[in-house]
N, C-alpha and C positions, 0 to 999 in steps of 0.2 A: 796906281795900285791901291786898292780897299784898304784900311787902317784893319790888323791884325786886332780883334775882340779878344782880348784874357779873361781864363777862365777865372772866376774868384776861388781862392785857394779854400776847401773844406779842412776841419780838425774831427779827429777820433772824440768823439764828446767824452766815454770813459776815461782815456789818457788824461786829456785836458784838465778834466776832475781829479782824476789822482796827481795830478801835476802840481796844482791850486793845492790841493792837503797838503801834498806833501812839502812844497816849497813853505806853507805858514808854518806847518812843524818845528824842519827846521829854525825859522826864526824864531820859533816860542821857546825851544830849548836854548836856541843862543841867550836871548835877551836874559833868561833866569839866573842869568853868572857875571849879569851887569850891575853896579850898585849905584850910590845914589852920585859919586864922584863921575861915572861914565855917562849917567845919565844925565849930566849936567853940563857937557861937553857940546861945543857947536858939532851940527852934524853934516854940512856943509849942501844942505838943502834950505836954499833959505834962510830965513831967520831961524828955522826950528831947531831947537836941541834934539841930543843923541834921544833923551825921552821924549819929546814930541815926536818925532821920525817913530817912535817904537811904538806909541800910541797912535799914528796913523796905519801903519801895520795894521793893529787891530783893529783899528774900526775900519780895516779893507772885508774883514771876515765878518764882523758885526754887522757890516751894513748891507754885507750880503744877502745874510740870514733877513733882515731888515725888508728888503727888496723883495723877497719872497713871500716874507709873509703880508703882504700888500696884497690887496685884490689885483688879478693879472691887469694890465693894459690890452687894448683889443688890438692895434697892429704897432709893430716894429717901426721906429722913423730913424734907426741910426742903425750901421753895420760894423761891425769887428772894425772893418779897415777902415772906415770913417772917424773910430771914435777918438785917433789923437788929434787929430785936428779942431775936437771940439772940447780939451781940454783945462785952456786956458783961462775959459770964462768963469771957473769954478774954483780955481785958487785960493783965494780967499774964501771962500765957503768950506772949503774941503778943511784949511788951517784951520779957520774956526774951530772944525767938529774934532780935529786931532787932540785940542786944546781941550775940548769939552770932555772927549771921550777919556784924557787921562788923570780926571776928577773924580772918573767913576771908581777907582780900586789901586791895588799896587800892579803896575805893569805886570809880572806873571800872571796873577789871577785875571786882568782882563783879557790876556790870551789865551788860558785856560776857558772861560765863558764864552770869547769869540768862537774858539775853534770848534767848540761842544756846540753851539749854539747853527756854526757853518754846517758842520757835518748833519745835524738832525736834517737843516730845511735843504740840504742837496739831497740828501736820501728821498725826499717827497717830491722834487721837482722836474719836472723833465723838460728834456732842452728847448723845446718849443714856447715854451712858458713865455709870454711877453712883458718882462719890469718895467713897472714905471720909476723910473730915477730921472736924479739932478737932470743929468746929461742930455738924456733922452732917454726913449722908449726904446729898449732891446730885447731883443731873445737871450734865457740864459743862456745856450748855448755859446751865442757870440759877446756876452757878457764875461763869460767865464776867460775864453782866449783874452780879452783884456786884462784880466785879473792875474795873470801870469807876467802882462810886461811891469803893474805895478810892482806885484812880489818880487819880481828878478831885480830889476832897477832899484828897486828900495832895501831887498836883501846887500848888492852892492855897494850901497851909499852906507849903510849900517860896516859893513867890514871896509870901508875905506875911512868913517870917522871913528873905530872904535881898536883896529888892528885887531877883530875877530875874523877867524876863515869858517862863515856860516855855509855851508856847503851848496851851491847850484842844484835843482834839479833838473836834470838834462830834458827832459818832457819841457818842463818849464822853458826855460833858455831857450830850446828849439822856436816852441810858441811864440815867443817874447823878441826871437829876431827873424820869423817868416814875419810877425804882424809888421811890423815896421819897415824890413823893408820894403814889404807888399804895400806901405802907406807912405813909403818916397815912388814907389810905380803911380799911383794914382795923383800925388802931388805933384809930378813932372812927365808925363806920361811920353813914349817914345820909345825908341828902339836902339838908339846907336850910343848908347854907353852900358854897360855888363855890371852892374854891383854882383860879387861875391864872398858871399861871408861865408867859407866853409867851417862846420862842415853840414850847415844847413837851409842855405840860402842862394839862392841866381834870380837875381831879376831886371830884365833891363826899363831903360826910362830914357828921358830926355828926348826930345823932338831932334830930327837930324834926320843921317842916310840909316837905315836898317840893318842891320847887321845879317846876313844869311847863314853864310859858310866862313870856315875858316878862324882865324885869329881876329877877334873881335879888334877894332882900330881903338876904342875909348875903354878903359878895361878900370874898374875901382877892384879893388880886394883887402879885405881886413877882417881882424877874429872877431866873435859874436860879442865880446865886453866892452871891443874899442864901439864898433857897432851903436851897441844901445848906448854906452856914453854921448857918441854924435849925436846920434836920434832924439836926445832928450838935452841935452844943450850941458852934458857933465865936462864933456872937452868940446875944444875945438877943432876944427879943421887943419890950421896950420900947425896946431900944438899935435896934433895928432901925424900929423907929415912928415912935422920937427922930430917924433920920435919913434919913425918908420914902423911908426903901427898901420900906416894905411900906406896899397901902393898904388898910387894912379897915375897910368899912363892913357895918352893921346889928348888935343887939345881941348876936347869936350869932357873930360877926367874930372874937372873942379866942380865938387858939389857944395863949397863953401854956399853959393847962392839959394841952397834948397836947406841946407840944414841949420836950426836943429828942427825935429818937426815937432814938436810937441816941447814944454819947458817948464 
């Protein structure tokens, strides 16, 4: 039998964009009720402090703005779902500019200039627009869906080193666990294991027998938090088992070997 072709999964570009506002919002109003003692706190990303983490935030929005106003790039060499795989390489580059970027002012006011500064060059840009960035060359369009799993991921590591509950938006969150797990399908591509994150995510992987009908034999399920924690290496696999956040059954069920995808 042919190998089954998946379709590559499209986003509502409008949603996405309000997703991206909306979720740095939130972080801008959290951070403004942070002082210099919280922001002095490990944040448990790294070496970075709670203010490192909050000046990498902004310069997600800053370097947005940044990327735009660049002469476009003439074609795309990286896709939505390719780009966590190519994250790694840029670690210390990205720390660096955190570092740099919270030289420029007192953390509120550089969220305040990001967010002003985001929202102008998304108003001028349209999704086709090709960025030249670190990473590579993308479309904002597929630029933007990554920019939802940074905000989400990095809104939650801010309320797990600070005990604020900066609020999820759901646009966002959605984005943020279709990209990833759409990016364990192409990491391990295949049919006979089911990942389901509801209540926004099924995607199978793994090479084996196919699943057609019926009760899938390899079945993963777990919520969209535990999710992007695996996907990004904030828990682990067994640690996440140990605390029946994830429920995998049949013998092809263990994705310790695939995850995390990005770190």
């Amino acid at each position: 039998m042919a190998p089954v072709k998946k379709k590559t999964r499209t986003y509502d570009q409008a949603k996405i964009r309000a997703a991206v506002t909306a979720q740095f919002g939130h972080v801008a109003s959290a951070v403004r009720e942070l002082g210099d003692a919280e922001f002095a706190r490990p944040s448990g990303v790294g070496e970075w402090s709670v203010g490192e983490l909050a000046g990498h935030v902004a310069w997600i929005a800053d370097s947005l703005a940044a990327g735009l106003a660049r002469p476009p790039a003439a074609v795309a060499e990286l896709s939505a779902v390719e780009w966590p795989f190519a994250t790694a390489s840029l670690a210390g580059k990205i720390s660096e500019a955190a570092r740099e970027t919270l030289t420029g002012a007192p953390v509120p006011e550089l969220f305040e200039r990001a967010g002003a500064r985001m929202a102008e060059a998304l108003e001028a840009g349209p999704g086709s627009r090709v960025l030249h960035l670190w990473i590579g060359d993308m479309t904002l369009a597929d630029f933007l869906v990554t920019r939802t799993v940074e905000l989400v991921v990095h809104t939650d590591d801010l309320n797990r080193a600070t005990g604020l509950d900066i609020p999820l938006d759901r646009q966002a969150l959605a984005a943020c666990t279709r990209l990833l797990a759409d990016a364990l399908a192409v990491k391990a591509p295949g049919g006979s294991v089911e990942v389901r994150i509801p209540p926004f995510a099924v995607v199978q992987c793994v090479e084996g027998p196919r699943h057609t009908r019926g009760t899938p034999p390899n079945v993963v399920e777990t919520d969209p938090l535990t999710w992007l924690r695996l996907a990004t290496g904030r828990t682990g696999w067994p640690e996440a088992l140990d605390a029946a956040a994830v429920r995998a059954s049949g013998e092809r069920a263990d994705l310790s070997g695939l995850l995390p995808l990005m770190s």
